[in-house]
Phi, psi and omega in degrees: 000134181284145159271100177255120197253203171262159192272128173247144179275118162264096167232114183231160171330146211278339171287001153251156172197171185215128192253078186065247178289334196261081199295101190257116152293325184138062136089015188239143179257109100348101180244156185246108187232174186219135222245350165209144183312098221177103155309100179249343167313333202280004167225177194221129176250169187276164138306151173286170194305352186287349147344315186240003161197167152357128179296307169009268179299302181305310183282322185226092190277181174284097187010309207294321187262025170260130133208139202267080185288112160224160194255109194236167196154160167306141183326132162048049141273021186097342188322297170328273209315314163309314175322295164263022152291315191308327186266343185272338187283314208271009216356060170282308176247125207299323215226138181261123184284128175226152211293336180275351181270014204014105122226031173273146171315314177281352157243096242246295210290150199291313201309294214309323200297298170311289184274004192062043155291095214257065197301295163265196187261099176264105148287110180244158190229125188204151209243140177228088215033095169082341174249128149291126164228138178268123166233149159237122165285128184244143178285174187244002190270126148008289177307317183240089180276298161018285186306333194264341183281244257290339157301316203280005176293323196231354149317119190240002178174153195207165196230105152270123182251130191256115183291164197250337158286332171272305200095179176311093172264190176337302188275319200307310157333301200277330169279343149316312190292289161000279154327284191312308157271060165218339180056057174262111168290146182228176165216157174243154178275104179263109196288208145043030198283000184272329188283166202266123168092057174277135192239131168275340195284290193290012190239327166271334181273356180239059062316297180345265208290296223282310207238016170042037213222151199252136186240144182234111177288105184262335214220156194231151183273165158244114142104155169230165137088228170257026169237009152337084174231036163177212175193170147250145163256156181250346148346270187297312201065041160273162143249172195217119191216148208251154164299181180260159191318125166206193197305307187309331210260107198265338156098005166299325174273110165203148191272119162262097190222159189290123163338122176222140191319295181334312225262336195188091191281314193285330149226036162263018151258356185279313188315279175328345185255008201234281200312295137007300184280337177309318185281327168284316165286350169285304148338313198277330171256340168224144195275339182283342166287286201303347127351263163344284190285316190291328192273308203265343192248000224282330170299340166177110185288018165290004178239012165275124165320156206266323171289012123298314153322312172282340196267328185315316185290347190251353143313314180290288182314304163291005128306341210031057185244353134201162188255170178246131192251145170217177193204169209168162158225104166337328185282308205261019170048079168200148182080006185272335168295329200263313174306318194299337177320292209302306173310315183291337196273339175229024173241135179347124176276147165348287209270016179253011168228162199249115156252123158277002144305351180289325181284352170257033201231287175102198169316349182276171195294134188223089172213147190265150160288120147253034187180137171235164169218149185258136161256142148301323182289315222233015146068178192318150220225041216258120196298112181245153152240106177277145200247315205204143195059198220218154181228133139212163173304153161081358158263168180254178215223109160263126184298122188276326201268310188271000171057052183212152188263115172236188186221104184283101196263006204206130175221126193230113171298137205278127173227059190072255207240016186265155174215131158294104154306136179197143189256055185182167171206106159322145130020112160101356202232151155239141180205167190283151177243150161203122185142351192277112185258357162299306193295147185223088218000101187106351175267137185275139170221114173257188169317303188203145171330297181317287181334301177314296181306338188270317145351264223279352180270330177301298210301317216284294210283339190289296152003291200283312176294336222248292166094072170250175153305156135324347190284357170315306182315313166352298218278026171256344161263161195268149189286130194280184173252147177285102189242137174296136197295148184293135155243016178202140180229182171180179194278128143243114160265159130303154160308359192166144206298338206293326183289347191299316180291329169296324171322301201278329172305301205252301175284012172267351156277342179282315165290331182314302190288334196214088193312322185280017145262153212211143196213124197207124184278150164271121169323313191255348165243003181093327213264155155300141176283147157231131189238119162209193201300333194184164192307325186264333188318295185311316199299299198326295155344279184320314171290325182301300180303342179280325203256012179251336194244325151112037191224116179268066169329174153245134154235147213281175165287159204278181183196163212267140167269108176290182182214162167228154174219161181283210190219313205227141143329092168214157205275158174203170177215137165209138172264159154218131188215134204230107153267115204258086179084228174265025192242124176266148178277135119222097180280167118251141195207117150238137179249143178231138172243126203241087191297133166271163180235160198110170202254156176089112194269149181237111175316319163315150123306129176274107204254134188211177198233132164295117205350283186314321170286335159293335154287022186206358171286139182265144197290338179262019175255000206279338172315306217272331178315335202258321151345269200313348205246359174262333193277301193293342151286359172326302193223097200309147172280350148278325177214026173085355182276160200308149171270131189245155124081052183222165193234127176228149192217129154299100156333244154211177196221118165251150171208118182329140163270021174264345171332109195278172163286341172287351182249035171265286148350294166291346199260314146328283165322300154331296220267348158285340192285320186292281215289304169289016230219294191298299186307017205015150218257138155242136181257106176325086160256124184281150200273172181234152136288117155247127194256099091352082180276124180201160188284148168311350193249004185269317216292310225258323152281005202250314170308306181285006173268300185310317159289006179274337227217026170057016206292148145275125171255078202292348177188168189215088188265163181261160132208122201042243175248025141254138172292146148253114176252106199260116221210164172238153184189137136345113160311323184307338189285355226224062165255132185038067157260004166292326181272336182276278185318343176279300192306347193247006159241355162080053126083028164270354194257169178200146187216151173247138176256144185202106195325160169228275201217178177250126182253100203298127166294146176268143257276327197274291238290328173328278174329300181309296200290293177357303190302308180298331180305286200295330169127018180280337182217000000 
C-alpha cells in the first residue's frame, strides 16, 4: 500500500520544527503516517496542535478537558459537513472540504467519497480552546446501524444533528433509541436553517412529540430560509450574525455583540420570553437552580447569570432529564462555533460518567476495543477507549474475551485516515493500536492475566458481601456490540479457483472491520456465502473487495434470509452406535420440539432437561448436548434456512461410556433433525418498517404501488409540504425499490427501511417460494 503523506503547514515556536516525518517537540517525537492510498494533496492540513502548547497536553490532556463525542443522525442531515466545519474552525484543516466535491476528511473511502456518504465511523481528534474533543462521524444510512452501535460503546457524549426542514426523521429514531440505551448525553443541532421550509418551530416540537424528550432552547435563529443570517443566544441574550455569504466568507468572522430592545423590539421581547421560559424549565428539573431563582430572583430573572445558568444546564443534561437545542447551518458556515461551545460546556468530561466496572480494575489498565481496520502493511488495525490505567507501546496487553496475551507494538493518535504516533494513552482517550492481531470488536483489554484475575476476586468477594450471584464477575467485560442477524444474502466467487484463497483472505479482513457481516459456505455446493444488512451493505462489501484487494468477484442474485419455526409439538428418538478402532459410541436421545410461546423472536433454542435427566447428567456432557441441538438448528429441514422461536426438552439420554462428546453431539442433531421434521415447518419472511418522505403530488403512486407489494399502511403524517407513509411491507417485496420510487416520483421521494420483525408466510405464498427454491419456476 502506498504511503503518501499529507502536507502539513507548520507554524510553531521556535524551538520546534518538522523534519520529513518527524515532529520534534520539547525533546518529544510525533511521527505522522497514512493509513489508506488517498491523493492527500488536493487538501491542505494544519499541524497537530502542538504549535501552541506542550506536546504533553496534546497527546494526554487532562481528563477534565476530554470529550469523547459523537455525531449522530439521519442519512444527509448534514453530519459530515458539521463535521469539517468543526475541524476547519479548530485549524486542524487549512481549506473546507465538502460532501458533494468528496474531499472531506472523515470520509476517507473512495464509496464514502463517490456516494457522498457516511460508511465507517472515522475518528478525529482536535483541540477546542483548551479541550480535547475526540469525535466520531457516524453513518446515517440503515445498512450500517452497526458502525453507530459499537461507537456510541465508547461515547461519553453526542450532537444528534437534524435537518430543520424534515425534523425527527426515521434513522434518526433508531439512533436516539441507541442513545437511550448507553444513557449518552446529547445535545441537538438543527442544521440546514438556511434551507427552504427550514421551520425552527417546527423542528423542535417534533423533538418534542418523536423523541419524548424536553428540548431547552439555548439558541433563537434571525431569519429562516434564505434570510437566515444569524442567532441569538439566549443563555447571554447575545446576538451572533455572520457576514453575509460570498466566495470569500469562510464563516471565521463573525460579530457577537448584546442584544439591545433598540436594535429588533420583537425580537429582543421573544428572546426575553424564551429566556424567562429557559428558566422556569431549568427550575424545574434542578433543585439547586430553583434554590437560587425562588430566594435570590425570583422578582427578576433578568439578574440570574448567565454561569449559573449554564452550570444549571449541564446538570440536566448530564442527568440526561433534557437536552439543549442550538441551530445553524453548516453549509453556509454559520452556528458551528457556538456549537463546538456548547460541546465543551455541557457534554461530559471521561470522569463525569460512572462505570462500575471501574471499581474492580481500581488504577490497572481497563479498555475496550470498539473498532478494527484492516492495514495491509501493518495488518489489523484497533480503535481502543482507555477507561482505567495506561496504554504504551512495545507492551503486552490481555485479552479477557479471547483469554489471550497479545503485544501492542504501536499506539496512534486518529486524525480521519492521518495518524500521530505517541508515546502513551491516558484515561478517557481514544487512539489506534498496532500489533493486537486477536483482537476484536467488543473486546476487554487489561494489563495482565493476573490484573484479571485480581479483577475478578474483587467483583466475586464485592459479589458475595453484596449476596448476589456470581454473575457480578460479568461485569468485567465491557459491554460488546450487539449485531442484528443479515437480511439479505447471495453467492460470491473469484474469477477463478487460484484466486479463492485471496477471496477467503479479504473476506476474513472485511469481517474483522464490519462485524455485521456474516461470511458462510454452502453445505451443498461449496460456493461462499456472503451475508449482510442491505442491498448497499452488499454492494458496498463488493466494491471494496475490487477495489482494496485488486479481485474482481461475482456475485449470485441477491435473496432474501428467510427464517423456519415448527407448527406442532413434537417427539423423535435416534439411536446411535458406532465402533471406532476398538471403542464402541452408543447413544439414545429422545427429545420433544416445542412452538415457543410469547412475544420476542429468538434465534436460539431454549433447552431445558427432563427431571430424571437432570439429575443423573454429568456436567460435561451437558455442553456437548446443547452443540448438537444449536448446530442442528443452523439449517432448518425444509430449505436450510436457521430455525427460530422453538423450546426443546430433553427426554432421556443414554450414554456408553467410551462414548466421545462428539458423537453425543451427533446423535443429538439427528434426532432434533427428526423432531422438526415431524411437527412441520412454517417459513419465517422478514417485515420491514418502511418510512416514505414524498410530495402531495406523488402521494397516490407511491400508495398505490405499495398495495402492489403487500405493503400495511399504517399512518400518513404531514411534514412541512410533504407527506411521510409510514408503512410495513414484505422485505421480498422492495428488491430494487429504489429505482421504482424514483421512477414514480421523478427521483423527488426518499425512504428509509429498518427490520421489525419476522412474519409466517401463507400456505399459497410458502408454496410459491418452495417452487422457486426447488428450480420448478
Amino acid at each position: 500500500m502506498l504511503r503518501i503523506m499529507g502536507k502539513f503547514s507548520v507554524n510553531v515556536l521556535k524551538s520546534s520544527s518538522l523534519c520529513n516525518k518527524y515532529m520534534c517537540f520539547r525533546k518529544t517525537k510525533m511521527r505522522v503516517v497514512s493509513v489508506t492510498q488517498q491523493n492527500c494533496s488536493l487538501r491542505n492540513y494544519s499541524s497537530p496542535p502542538g504549535d501552541v502548547k506542550s506536546l504533553h497536553s496534546v497527546i494526554n490532556p487532562h481528563i477534565s478537558r476530554i470529550r469523547n463525542i459523537g455525531i449522530m443522525a439521519h442519512i444527509d442531515a448534514g453530519k459530515t459537513t458539521t463535521t469539517e466545519r468543526m475541524l476547519y474552525y479548530s485549524g486542524y484543516i487549512r481549506t473546507l472540504g465538502d460532501v458533494d466535491d468528496g474531499d472531506t476528511v472523515t470520509d476517507f473511502m473512495a464509496q464514502e467519497r463517490e456516494r457522498g456518504i457516511t460508511i465507517q465511523s472515522a475518528a478525529v481528534t482536535f483541540d477546542w480552546k483548551d479541550y480535547r474533543i475526540n469525535l466520531i462521524d457516524t453513518p446515517g444510512h440503515v445498512d450500517f446501524t452497526v458502525e453507530v452501535e459499537r461507537c456510541l460503546r465508547v461515547l461519553d457524549g453526542a450532537v444528534a444533528v437534524f435537518d430543520a426542514s424534515a425534523g425527527v426523521e426515521a434513522q434518526t429514531l433508531t439512533v436516539w433509541r441507541q442513545a437511550d440505551k448507553h444513557q449518552i448525553p446529547r445535545i441537538c443541532f438543527l442544521n440546514k436553517m438556511d434551507k427552504n421550509r427550514a421551520s425552527f418551530t417546527y423542528a423542535v416540537e417534533s423533538i418534542k412529540e418523536k423523541l419524548k424528550t424536553k428540548p431547552l432552547l439555548l439558541q433563537l435563529p434571525i431569519g429562516e430560509a434564505k434570510t437566515f443570517r444569524g442567532l441569538v443566544d439566549v443563555v447571554t441574550k447575545e446576538q451572533i450574525i455572520w457576514k453575509p455569504t460570498s466566495d470569500l466568507d469562510d464563516g471565521k468572522n463573525f460579530e457577537r455583540k448584546p442584544l439591545v430592545e433598540t436594535d429588533d423590539p420583537n425580537l429582543f421581547q421573544e428572546v426575553q420570553d424564551a429566556r424567562n421560559t429557559l428558566i422556569e424549565q431549568v427550575a424545574d428539573l434542578d433543585d439547586e437552580f430553583a434554590e437560587l431563582v425562588l430566594g435570590e430572583h425570583s422578582e427578576n430573572f433578568d439578574l440570574v447569570s448567565a454561569d449559573k445558568l449554564q452550570s444549571a444546564i449541564r446538570r440536566i443534561t448530564l442527568a440526561q432529564k433534557a437536552v439543549p437545542v442550538l441551530c445553524g447551518s453548516a453549509l453556509k458556515n454559520k452556528g458551528v462555533q457556538p456549537l463546538l461551545d456548547a460541546i465543551t460546556l455541557y457534554l461530559p468530561a471521561p470522569n463525569e460518567r460512572s462505570y462500575e466496572f471501574l471499581q474492580w480494575y481500581k488504577d490497572d489498565l481497563c479498555a475496550l476495543a470498539f473498532k478494527v481496520l484492516h492495514d495491509k502493511c501493518r495488518g489489523p488495525l484497533v480503535f481502543v477507549r482507555v477507561y482505567s490505567g495506561s496504554l504504551k507501546p512495545q507492551s503486552a496487553v490481555y485479552n479477557i474475551n479471547k483469554s489471550c496475551t497479545e503485544r501492542m507494538s504501536r499506539l496512534l493518535l486518529p486524525f480521519a485516515d492521518q495518524q500521530i504516533e505517541i508515546p502513551s494513552l491516558m484515561p478517557g482517550n481514544i487512539a489506534l493500536t498496532v500489533g493486537l492481531k486477536q483482537s476484536a470488536t467488543g473486546d476487554t483489554i487489561v494489563s495482565s492475566k493476573a490484573s484479571a484475575v485480581a479483577a475478578a476476586r474483587r467483583a466475586g468477594r464485592d459479589a458475595g458481601e453484596k449476596k448476589r450471584s456470581l454473575s457480578g464477575v460479568d461485569s468485567l467485560l465491557l459491554a460488546g456490540v450487539e449485531i442484528p442477524e443479515p437480511v439479505f444474502f447471495c453467492t460470491i466467487e473469484p474469477p477463478s479457483m487460484a484466486r479463492q484463497q485471496d477471496l477467503d483472505n479479504a473476506l476474513s479482513c472485511l469481517q474483522r472491520e464490519d462485524p455485521s457481516l456474516k461470511v458462510k459456505p454452502d453445505p451443498d455446493t461449496g460456493q461462499t456465502i456472503l451475508c449482510g444488512m442491505g442491498e448497499l451493505h452488499i454492494e458496498i462489501i463488493h466494491d471494496r473487495i475490487k477495489r482494496e484487494y485488486g479481485i474482481e468477484t461475482y456475485l449470485g442474485p441477491l435473496q432474501i434470509a428467510y427464517r423456519e419455526t415448527i407448527l406442532n409439538a413434537a417427539q423423535a428418538t435416534d439411536i446411535l452406535d458406532k465402533t471406532v478402532g476398538d471403542k464402541r459410541h452408543f447413544v439414545t436421545a429422545e427429545l420433544e420440539v416445542r412452538p415457543r410461546s410469547g412475544e420476542g423472536a429468538t434465534t436460539k433454542p431454549i433447552i431445558s432437561y427432563a427431571e430424571s435427566v437432570s439429575e443423573v447428567l454429568p456436567k460435561e456432557l451437558q455442553g456437548a448436548i446443547e452443540n448438537g441441538i444449536t448446530n442442528s438448528c443452523i439449517q432448518g429441514p425444509l430449505l436450510g434456512f436457521p430455525v427460530q422461536d422453538i423450546d426443546v426438552t430433553v427426554q432421556s439420554l443414554t450414554v456408553h461410556p467410551d462414548t466421545s462428546h462428539t458423537m453425543v453431539s451427533a446423535c443429538v442433531s439427528r434426532c432434533i433433525q427428526k423432531a422438526l421434521k415431524k411437527a412441520g415447518i412454517q417459513i419465517l419472511e422478514p417485515l420491514m418498517n418502511l418510512e416514505i418522505t414524498v410530495s402531495e403530488d406523488h402521494l397516490s403512486a407511491a400508495l398505490a404501488d405499495l398495495a402492489q407489494r403487500r405493503g400495511n399502511i399504517q399512518e400518513i403524517q404531514s411534514r412541512q409540504d410533504n407527506r411521510v407513509v409510514v408503512a410495513a411491507v414484505p422485505l421480498a417485496e422492495m428488491m430494487g425499490y429504489s429505482t421504482v420510487l424514483r421512477s414514480l416520483t421523478s427521483g423527488s421521494a426518499t425512504f428509509t427501511l429498518e427490520l421489525a420483525s419476522y412474519q409466517a408466510l401463507s400456505s399459497q405464498e410458502q408454496s410459491a417460494l418452495l417452487q422457486r427454491r426447488m428450480g420448478s419456476v
